[in-house]
C-alpha positions as CSV (number, residue, x, y, z in Angstrom):
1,X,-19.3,21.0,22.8
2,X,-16.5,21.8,24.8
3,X,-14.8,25.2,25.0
4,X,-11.3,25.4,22.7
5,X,-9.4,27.4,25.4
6,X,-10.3,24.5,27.9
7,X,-9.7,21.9,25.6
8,X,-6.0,23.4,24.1
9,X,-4.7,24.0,27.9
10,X,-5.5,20.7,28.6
11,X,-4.0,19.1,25.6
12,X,-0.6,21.1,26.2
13,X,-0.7,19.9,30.1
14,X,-1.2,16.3,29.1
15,X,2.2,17.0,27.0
16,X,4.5,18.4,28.9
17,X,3.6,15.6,31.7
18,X,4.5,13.1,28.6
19,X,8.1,11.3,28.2
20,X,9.6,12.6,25.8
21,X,10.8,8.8,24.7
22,X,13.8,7.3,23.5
23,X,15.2,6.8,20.0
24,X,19.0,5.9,20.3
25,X,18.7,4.5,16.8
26,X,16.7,5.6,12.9
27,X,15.3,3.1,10.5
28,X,17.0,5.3,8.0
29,X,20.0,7.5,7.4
30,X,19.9,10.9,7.8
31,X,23.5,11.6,6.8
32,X,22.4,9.5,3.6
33,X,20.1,12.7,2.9
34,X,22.1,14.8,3.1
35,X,25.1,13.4,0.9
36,X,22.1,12.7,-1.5
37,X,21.1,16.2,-1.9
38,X,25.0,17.1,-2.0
39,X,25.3,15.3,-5.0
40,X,22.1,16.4,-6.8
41,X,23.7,20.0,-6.2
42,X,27.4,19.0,-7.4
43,X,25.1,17.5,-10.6
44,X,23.3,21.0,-11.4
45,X,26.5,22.9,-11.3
46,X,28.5,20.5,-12.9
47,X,26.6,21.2,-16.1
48,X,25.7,25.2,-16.0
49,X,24.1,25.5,-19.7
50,X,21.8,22.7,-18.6
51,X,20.7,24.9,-15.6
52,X,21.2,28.2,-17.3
53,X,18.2,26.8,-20.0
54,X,16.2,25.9,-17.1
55,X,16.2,29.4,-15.7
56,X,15.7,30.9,-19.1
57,X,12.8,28.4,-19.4
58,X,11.5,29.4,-16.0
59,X,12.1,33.5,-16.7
60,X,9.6,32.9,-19.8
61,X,7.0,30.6,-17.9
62,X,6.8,33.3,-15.4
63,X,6.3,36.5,-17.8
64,X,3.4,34.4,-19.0
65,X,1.8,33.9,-16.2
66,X,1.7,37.7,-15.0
67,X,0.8,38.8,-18.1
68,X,-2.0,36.3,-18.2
69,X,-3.1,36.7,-14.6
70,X,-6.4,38.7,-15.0
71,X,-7.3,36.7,-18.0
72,X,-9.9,34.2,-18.6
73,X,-9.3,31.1,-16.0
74,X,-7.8,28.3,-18.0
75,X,-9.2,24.8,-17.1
76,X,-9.4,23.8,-13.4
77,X,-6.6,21.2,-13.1
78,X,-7.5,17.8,-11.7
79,X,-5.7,18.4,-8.6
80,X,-8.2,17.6,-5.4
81,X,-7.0,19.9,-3.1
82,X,-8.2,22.7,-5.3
83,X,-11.5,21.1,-5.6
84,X,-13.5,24.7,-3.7
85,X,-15.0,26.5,-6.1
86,X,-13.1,30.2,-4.6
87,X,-10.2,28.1,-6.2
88,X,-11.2,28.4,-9.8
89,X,-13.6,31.7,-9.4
90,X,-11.8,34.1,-7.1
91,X,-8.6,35.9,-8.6
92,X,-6.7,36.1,-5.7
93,X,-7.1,32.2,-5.0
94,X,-6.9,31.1,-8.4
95,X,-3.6,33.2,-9.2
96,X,-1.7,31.6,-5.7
97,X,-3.2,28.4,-7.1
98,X,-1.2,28.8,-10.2
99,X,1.8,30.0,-9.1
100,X,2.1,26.9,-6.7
101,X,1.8,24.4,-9.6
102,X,3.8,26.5,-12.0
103,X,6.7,26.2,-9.2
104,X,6.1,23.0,-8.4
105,X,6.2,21.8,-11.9
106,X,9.2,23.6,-12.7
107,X,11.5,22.5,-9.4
108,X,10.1,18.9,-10.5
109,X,11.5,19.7,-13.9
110,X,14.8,20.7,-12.8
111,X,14.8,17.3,-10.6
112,X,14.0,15.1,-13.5
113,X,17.4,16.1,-15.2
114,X,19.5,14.7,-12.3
115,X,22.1,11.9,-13.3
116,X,23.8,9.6,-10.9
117,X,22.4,6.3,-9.5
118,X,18.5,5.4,-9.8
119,X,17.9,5.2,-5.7
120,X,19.7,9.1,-5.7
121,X,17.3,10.2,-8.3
122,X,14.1,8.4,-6.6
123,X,15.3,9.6,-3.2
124,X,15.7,13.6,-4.6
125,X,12.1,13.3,-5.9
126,X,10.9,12.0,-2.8
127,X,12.1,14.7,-1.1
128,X,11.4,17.5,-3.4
129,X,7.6,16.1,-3.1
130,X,7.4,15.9,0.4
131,X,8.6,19.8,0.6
132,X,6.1,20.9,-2.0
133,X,3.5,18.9,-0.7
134,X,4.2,20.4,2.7
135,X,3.6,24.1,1.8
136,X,0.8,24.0,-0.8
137,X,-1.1,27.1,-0.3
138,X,-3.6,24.2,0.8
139,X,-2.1,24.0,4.2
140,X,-1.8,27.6,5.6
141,X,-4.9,29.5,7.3
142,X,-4.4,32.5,5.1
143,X,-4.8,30.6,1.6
144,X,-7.2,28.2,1.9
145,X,-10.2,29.5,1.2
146,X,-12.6,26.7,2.9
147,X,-10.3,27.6,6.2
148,X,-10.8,31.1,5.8
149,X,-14.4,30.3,5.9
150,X,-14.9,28.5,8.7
151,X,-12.7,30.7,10.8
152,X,-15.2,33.3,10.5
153,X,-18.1,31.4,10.8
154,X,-16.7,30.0,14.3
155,X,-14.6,33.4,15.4
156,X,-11.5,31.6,15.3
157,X,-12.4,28.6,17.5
158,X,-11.3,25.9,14.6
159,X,-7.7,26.9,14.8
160,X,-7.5,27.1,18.4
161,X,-9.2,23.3,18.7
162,X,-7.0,22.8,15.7
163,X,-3.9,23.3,17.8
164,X,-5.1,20.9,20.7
165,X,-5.1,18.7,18.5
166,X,-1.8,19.4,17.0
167,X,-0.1,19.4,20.5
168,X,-2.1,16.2,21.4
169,X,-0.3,14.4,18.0
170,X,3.1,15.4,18.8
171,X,2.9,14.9,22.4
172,X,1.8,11.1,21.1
173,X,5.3,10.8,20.4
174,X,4.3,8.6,17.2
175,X,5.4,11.1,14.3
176,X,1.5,10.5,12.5
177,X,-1.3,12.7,12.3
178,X,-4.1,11.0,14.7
179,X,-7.4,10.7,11.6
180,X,-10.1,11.8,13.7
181,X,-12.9,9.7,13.1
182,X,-16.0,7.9,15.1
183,X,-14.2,5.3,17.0
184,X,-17.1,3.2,16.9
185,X,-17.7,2.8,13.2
186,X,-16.1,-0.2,12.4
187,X,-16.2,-3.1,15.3
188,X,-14.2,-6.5,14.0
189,X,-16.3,-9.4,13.8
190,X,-18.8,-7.2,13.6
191,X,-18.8,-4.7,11.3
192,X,-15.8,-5.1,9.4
193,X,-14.1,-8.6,9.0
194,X,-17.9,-9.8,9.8
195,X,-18.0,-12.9,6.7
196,X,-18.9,-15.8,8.8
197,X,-16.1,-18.5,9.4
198,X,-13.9,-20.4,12.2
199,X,-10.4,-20.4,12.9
200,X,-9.5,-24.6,11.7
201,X,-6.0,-24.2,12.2
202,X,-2.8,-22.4,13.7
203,X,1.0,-22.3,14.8
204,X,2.8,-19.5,16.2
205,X,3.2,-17.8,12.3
206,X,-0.5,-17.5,11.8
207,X,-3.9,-18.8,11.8
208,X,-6.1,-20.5,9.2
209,X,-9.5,-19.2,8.5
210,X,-12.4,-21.4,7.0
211,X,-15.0,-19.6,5.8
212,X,-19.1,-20.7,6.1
213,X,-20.5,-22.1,3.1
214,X,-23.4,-19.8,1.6
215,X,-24.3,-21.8,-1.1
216,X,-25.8,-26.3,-1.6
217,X,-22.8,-26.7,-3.3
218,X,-19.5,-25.3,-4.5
219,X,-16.3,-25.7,-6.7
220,X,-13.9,-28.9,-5.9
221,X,-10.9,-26.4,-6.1
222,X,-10.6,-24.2,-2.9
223,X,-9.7,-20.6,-2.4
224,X,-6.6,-19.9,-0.1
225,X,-5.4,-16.7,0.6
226,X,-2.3,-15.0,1.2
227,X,-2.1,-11.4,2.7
228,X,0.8,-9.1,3.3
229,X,2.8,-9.0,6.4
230,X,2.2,-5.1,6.8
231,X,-1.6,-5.2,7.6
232,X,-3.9,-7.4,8.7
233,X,-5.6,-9.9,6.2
234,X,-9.0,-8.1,6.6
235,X,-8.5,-5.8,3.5
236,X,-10.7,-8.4,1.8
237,X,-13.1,-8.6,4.0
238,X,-14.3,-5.2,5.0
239,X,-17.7,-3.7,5.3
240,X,-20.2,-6.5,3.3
241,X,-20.9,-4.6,0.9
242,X,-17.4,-4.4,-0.5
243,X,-16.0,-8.0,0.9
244,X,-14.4,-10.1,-1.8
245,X,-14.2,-12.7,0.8
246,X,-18.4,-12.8,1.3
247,X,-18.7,-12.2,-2.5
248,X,-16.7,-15.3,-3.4
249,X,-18.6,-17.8,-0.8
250,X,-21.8,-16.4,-2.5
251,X,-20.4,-17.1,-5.8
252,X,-19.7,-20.9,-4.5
253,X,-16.5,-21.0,-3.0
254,X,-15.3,-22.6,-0.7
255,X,-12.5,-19.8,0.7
256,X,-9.6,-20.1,3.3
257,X,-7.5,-17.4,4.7
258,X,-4.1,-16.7,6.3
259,X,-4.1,-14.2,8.8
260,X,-0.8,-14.0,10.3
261,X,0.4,-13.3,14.1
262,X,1.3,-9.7,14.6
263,X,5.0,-10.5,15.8
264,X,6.7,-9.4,19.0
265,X,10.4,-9.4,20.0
266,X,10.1,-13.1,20.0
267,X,9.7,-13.7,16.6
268,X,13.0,-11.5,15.8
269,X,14.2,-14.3,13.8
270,X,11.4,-15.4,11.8
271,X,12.9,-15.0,7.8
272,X,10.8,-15.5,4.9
273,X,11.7,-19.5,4.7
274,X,9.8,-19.2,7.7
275,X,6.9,-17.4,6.5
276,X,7.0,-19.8,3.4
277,X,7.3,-23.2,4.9
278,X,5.4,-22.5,8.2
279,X,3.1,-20.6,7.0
280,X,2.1,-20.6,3.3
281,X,3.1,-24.5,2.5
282,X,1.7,-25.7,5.9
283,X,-1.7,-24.2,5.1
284,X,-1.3,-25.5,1.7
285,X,-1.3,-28.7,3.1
286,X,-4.2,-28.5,5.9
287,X,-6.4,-26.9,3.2
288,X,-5.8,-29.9,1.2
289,X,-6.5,-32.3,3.8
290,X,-9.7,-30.4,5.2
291,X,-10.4,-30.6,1.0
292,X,-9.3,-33.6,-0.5
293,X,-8.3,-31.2,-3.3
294,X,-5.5,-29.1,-4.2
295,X,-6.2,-25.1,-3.6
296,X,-6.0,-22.2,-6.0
297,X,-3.3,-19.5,-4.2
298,X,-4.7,-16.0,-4.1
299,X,-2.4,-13.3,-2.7
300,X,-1.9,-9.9,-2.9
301,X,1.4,-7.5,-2.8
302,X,3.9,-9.0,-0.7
303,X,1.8,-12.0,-0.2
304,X,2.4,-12.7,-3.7
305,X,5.9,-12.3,-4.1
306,X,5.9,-15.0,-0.6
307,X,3.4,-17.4,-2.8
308,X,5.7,-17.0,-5.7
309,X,8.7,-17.9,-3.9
310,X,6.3,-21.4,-2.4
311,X,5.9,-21.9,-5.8
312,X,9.2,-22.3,-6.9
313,X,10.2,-24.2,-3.8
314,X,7.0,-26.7,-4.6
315,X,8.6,-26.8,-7.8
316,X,12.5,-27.6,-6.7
317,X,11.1,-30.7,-4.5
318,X,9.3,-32.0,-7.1
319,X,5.5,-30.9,-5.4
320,X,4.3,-28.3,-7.6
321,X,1.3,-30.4,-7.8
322,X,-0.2,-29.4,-4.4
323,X,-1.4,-26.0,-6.3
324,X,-3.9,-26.0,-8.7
325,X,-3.0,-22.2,-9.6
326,X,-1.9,-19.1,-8.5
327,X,-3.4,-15.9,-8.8
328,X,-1.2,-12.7,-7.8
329,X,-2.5,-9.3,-7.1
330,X,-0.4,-6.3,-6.9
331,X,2.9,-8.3,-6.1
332,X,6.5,-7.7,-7.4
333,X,8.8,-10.3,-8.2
334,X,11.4,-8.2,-10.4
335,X,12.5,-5.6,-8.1
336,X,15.0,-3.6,-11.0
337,X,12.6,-1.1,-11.4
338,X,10.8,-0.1,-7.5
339,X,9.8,3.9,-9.0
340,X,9.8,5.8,-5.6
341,X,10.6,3.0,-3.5
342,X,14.3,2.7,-4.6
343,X,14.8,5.8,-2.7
344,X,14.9,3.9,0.6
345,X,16.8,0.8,-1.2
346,X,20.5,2.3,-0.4
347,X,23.3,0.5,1.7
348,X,23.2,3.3,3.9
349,X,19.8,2.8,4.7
350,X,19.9,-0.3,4.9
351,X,22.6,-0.4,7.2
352,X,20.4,1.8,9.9
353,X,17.4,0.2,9.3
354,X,19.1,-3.6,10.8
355,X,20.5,-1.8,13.9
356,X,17.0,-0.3,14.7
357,X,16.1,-3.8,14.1
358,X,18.6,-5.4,16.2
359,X,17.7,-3.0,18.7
360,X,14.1,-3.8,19.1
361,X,13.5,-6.9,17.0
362,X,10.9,-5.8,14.7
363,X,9.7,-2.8,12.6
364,X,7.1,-1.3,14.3
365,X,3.5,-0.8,12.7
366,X,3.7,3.3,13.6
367,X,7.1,3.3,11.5
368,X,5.8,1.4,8.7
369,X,2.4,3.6,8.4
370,X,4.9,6.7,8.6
371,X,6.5,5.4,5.7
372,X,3.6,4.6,3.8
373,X,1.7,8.2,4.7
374,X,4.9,9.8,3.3
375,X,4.7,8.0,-0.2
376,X,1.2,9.3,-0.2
377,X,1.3,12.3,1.8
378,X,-1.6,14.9,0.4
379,X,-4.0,11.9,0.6
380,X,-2.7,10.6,4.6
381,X,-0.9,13.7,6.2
382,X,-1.9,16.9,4.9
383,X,-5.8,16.4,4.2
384,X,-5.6,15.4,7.8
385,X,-3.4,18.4,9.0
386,X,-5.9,20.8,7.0
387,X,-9.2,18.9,8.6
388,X,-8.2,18.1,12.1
389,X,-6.0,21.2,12.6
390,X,-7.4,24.1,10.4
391,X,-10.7,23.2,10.0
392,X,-11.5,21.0,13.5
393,X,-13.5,18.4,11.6
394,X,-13.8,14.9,11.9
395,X,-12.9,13.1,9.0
396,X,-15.7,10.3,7.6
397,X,-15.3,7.0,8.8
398,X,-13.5,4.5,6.5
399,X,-13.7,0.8,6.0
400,X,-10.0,1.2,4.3
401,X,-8.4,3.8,6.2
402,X,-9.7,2.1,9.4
403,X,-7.9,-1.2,8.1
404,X,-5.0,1.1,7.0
405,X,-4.1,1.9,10.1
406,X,-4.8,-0.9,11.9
407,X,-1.4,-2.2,11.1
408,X,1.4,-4.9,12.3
409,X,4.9,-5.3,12.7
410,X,7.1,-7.5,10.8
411,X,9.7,-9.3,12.5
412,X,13.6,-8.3,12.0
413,X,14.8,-11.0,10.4
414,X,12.4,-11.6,7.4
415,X,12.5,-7.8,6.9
416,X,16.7,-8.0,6.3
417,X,16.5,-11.0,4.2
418,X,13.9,-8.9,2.2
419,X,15.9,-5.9,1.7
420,X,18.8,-6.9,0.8
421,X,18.3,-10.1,-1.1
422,X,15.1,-9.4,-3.0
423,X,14.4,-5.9,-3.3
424,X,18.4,-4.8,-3.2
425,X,20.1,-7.7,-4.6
426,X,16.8,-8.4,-6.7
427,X,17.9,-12.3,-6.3
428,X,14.4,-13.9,-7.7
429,X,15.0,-12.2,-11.1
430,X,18.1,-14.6,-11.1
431,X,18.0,-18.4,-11.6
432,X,18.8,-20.1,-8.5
433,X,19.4,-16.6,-6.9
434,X,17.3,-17.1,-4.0
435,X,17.6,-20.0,-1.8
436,X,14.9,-21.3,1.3
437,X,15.8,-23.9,3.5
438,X,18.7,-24.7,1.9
439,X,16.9,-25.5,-1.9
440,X,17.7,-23.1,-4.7
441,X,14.8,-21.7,-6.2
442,X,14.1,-20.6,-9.8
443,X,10.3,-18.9,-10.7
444,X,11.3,-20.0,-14.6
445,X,10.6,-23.5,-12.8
446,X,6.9,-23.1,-11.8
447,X,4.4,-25.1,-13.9
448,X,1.8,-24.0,-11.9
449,X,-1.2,-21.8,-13.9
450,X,-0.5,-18.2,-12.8
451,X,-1.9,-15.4,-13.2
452,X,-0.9,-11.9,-12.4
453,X,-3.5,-9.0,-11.5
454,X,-1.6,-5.4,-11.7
455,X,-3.4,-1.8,-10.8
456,X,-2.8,0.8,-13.0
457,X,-2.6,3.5,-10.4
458,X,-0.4,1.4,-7.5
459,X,1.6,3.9,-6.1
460,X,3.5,0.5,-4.5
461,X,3.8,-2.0,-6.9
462,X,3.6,-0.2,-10.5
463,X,2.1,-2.1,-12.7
464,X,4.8,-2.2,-15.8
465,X,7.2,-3.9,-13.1
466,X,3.6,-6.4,-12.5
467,X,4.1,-6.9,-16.0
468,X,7.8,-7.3,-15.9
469,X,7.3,-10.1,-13.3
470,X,4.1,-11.8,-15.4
471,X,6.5,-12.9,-18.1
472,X,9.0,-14.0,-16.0
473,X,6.5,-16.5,-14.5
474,X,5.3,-17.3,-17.6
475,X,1.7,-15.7,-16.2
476,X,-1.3,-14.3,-17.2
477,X,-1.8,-10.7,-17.1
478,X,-4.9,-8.6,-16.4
479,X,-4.4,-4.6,-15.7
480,X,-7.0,-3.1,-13.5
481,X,-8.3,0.1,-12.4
482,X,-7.3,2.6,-9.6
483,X,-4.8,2.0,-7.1
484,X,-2.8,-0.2,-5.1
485,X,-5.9,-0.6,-2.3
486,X,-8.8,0.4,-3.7
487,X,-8.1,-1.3,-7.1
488,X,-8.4,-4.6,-5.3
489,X,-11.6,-4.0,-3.4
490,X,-13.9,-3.6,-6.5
491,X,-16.8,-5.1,-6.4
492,X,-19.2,-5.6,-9.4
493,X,-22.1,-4.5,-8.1
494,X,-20.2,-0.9,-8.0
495,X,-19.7,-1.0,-11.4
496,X,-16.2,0.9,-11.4
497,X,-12.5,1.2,-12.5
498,X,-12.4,-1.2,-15.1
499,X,-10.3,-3.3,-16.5
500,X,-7.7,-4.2,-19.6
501,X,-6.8,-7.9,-21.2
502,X,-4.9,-9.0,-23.6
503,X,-4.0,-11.8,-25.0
504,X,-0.5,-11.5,-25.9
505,X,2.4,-10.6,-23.6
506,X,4.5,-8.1,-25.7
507,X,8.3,-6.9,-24.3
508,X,7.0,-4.3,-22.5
509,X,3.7,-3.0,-20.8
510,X,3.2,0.1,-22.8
511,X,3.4,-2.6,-26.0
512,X,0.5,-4.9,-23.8
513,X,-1.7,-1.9,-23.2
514,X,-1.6,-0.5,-26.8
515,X,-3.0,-4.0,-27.8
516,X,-5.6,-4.6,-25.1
517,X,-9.3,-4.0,-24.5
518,X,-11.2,-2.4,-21.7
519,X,-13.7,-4.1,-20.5
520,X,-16.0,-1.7,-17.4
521,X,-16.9,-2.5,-14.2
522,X,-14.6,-5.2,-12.4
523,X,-12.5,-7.8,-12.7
524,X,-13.6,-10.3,-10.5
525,X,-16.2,-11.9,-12.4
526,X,-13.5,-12.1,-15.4
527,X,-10.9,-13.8,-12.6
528,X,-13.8,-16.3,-11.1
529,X,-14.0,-17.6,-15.1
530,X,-10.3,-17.7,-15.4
531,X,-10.4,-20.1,-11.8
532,X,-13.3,-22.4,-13.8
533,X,-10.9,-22.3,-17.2
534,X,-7.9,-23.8,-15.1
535,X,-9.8,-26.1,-12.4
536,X,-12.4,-29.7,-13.0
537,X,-15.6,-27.7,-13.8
538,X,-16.6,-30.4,-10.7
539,X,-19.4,-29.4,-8.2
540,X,-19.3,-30.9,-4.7
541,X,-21.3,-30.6,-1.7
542,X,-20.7,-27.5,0.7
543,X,-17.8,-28.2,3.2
544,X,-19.6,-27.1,6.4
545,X,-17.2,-26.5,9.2
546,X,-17.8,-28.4,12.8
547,X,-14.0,-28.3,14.3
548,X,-13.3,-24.7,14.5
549,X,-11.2,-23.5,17.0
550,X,-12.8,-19.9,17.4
551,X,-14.9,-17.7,15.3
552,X,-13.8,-15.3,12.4
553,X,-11.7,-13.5,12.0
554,X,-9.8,-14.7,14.9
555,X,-7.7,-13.7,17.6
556,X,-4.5,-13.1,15.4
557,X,-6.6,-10.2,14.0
558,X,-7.7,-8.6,16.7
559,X,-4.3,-8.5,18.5
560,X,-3.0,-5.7,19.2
């Protein structure tokens, strides 16, 4: 072990012999923030009995709670940073506890009742989140009891290897807390994204993986999958254990992958025609002709709204043929209702975010994991502030996380198209609204079988806007359990999450959940049936693979 002085006098050397860097331009207004907040204040005062209730409210809420502070302790509430025992035992912790959430609930309260336009609201509880997240009693020395613990047991030498590490992150320059894990866990090719396969195909857009038959024979119709631009494709494929990708070739599939390039300034004008007609419909078609058959899409998030949008185009030219069916996880195609995304949906915004992307061509993976830590900040900022700089502990290594964070840039032209015309101008919601290559596109058009897989914890895609986007496609709709990542990555032999169907498709998701049943453990057994229901039933002899240009799961992958 080495000693804390040694290691935080090094860390602040390394810093100050750092750059400091150069940001002449912000993926994001700042001014924008600050008109916001102006607004929300102009809001409160403009109606002083609504704010004069909420202080009354508040004033009685309080006198409760001191008068009640030595009292029984009510129920623990299901909040995992108070998970320590001292939390729910100990007075003193248990009354700071309290007060936090009672505050906290009552600013989010007084949030809730602002007017003006959706994106002002989301951005004003993004904020106001962020700032309570930030000084939970959680984060500080003095108030976490766990920290208080361990800075006794080590005389103080956690805080002072805790603030190495702090100087180390910001001299970084990269605006993230650094998760401090055994670098050696997970090895690609190895021991994550280890399903055996070969590389068949690729242009400049991505590659196509073929995956190794583990099974005499398998179904006619083959898999093809569509990932997201943001990460790497791997998220199916992690440890084997948990691979959907491994599961599905054991289940007798024969299972193809995208795994796109991670872009550099070169690609700056790569749009999402591009990304449709080079990459999804091209592979369409090699799969086809490696086949003989026509493949059943699988994508999830943003690879789905992409498939959708191939769809419809298939559909426009008269080709929608060339998919057997579609299934999409997790993936929006009705943008009116984002939740806490719309917050960063705002012209002003918008209008930074191109000239950063002008600037340097892309959107950088570090800027895109910033954004995605802050939606979900207690889980991927502050229980890493609270382990790597209070406590000086290494956090356990992840399969997810580790594929979390290996991220990848998306190139600045597909990200401006994307902004503005479908999330902003929400222009698949519209007939004809959305054009590629010149054809109009409408999803009312697609023939093709679809179904549509929502989580019912997806901080990202909410599921009632899943649903929202089911019946516009005319889709099937399954809810599962957990969250955005996690809720995909489910395999049976966990036996967790669950899942809810139902038959109908009511006006709205709150009607379609009243009506439908749970069914425990996971969905993927329930989706490989759906996939028989809507292909031959035919059996044919495993495809092996003898013209594969590398092994899985290729060099696009493991790119930096």
């Amino acid at each position: 072990m080495t000693d804390p002085w040694t290691d935080a006098v090094r860390a602040m050397t390394d810093a100050m012999h750092r750059p400091l860097g150069d940001a002449p331009t912000r993926p994001y207004d700042p001014l924008a923030l600050f008109e916001t907040m102006g607004r929300f204040a102009g809001g409160l005062m403009a109606d002083p009995q609504q704010l004069l209730a909420a202080q009354a409210e508040a004033a009685r809420e309080w006198g409760n709670f001191w008068a009640n502070i030595w009292s029984e302790p009510a129920e623990q509430p299901k909040d995992r940073r108070f998970a320590a025992p001292e939390w729910q035992d100990d007075p003193w912790y248990r009354a700071i506890r309290d007060a936090y959430l009672l505050a906290s609930a009552q600013m989010r309260r007084v949030a809730a009742q602002a007017g003006g336009a959706p994106a002002d609201r989301a951005m004003i509880a993004f904020l106001l989140d962020g700032w309570l997240n930030a000084v939970a009693p959680t984060n500080f020395a003095m108030t976490n009891p766990a920290v208080v613990e361990r800075t006794l047991e080590t005389g103080g030498a956690n805080l002072l290897a805790g603030f190495a590490n702090l100087v180390e992150d910001v001299a970084s320059g990269k605006g993230i807390v650094r998760r401090r894990t055994d670098p050696d866990a997970f090895v690609k090719g190895e021991t994550i994204a280890a399903t055996s396969g070969q590389v068949v195909w690729q242009n400049d857009l991505c590659q196509l993986i073929q995956y190794t038959p583990a099974t005499a024979d398998v179904a006619a119709e083959p898999l093809l999958y569509v990932p997201p631009l943001v990460n790497r494709f791997y998220m199916i494929d992690l440890q084997p254990k948990s691979s959907l990708v491994k599961w599905l070739v054991e289940q007798g599939r024969t299972v193809f992958v995208i795994s796109w390039v991670n872009p550099t300034e070169a690609h700056r004008a790569k749009g999402v025609e591009d990304y449709v007609l080079s990459g999804i419909i091209e592979a369409i078609g090699v799969v086809a002709t490696r086949t003989g058959r026509a493949p059943d899409l699988f994508a999830f998030c943003l690879g789905g709204t992409l498939s959708a949008i191939a769809l419809a185009w298939l559909a426009a030219k008269g080709r929608g043929g060339e998919v057997n069916s579609a299934t999409l996880i997790g993936s929006m195609v009705d943008f009116a209702d984002m939740r806490d995304w719309s917050a960063f949906v705002h012209e002003a915004h918008l209008a930074a975010l191109e000239g950063h992307l002008e600037r340097q061509g892309f959107i950088d993976s570090t800027e895109l994991q910033q954004l995605f830590a802050a939606m979900r900040a207690n889980d991927l900022i502050w229980s890493s502030v609270v382990n790597h700089y209070l406590l000086d502990k290494p956090a356990p290594p992840s399969d997810l996380l580790y594929w979390f964070e290996d991220g990848a840039r998306i190139p600045a032209a597909f990200l401006k198209s994307y902004n503005r015309d479908l999330l902003l101008n929400n222009a698949l919601a519209e007939p004809a609204g959305f054009a590629v290559a010149g054809d109009a596109i409408d999803l009312a058009s697609i023939a093709t079988p679809v179904l549509s897989i929502a989580l019912k914890d997806d901080h990202v895609s909410a599921w009632e806007a899943v649903y929202r986007g089911a019946r516009m496609l005319g889709a099937d709709f399954v809810l599962g359990g957990s969250g955005h990542n996690a809720g995909v990555i489910n395999p049976p032999a966990a036996g967790r999450h669950g899942f809810w169907t139902n038959d109908a498709m009511p006006a709205t998701g709150a009607e379609w959940l009243a009506g439908a049943g749970k069914h425990e453990g996971s969905w993927w057994p329930w989706w490989t049936d759906w996939l028989d229901a809507h292909g031959s039933g035919e059996r044919v002899s495993a495809r092996q693979i003898d013209d594969g240009l590398e092994p899985a799961p290729g060099s696009y992958a493991k790119a930096a």
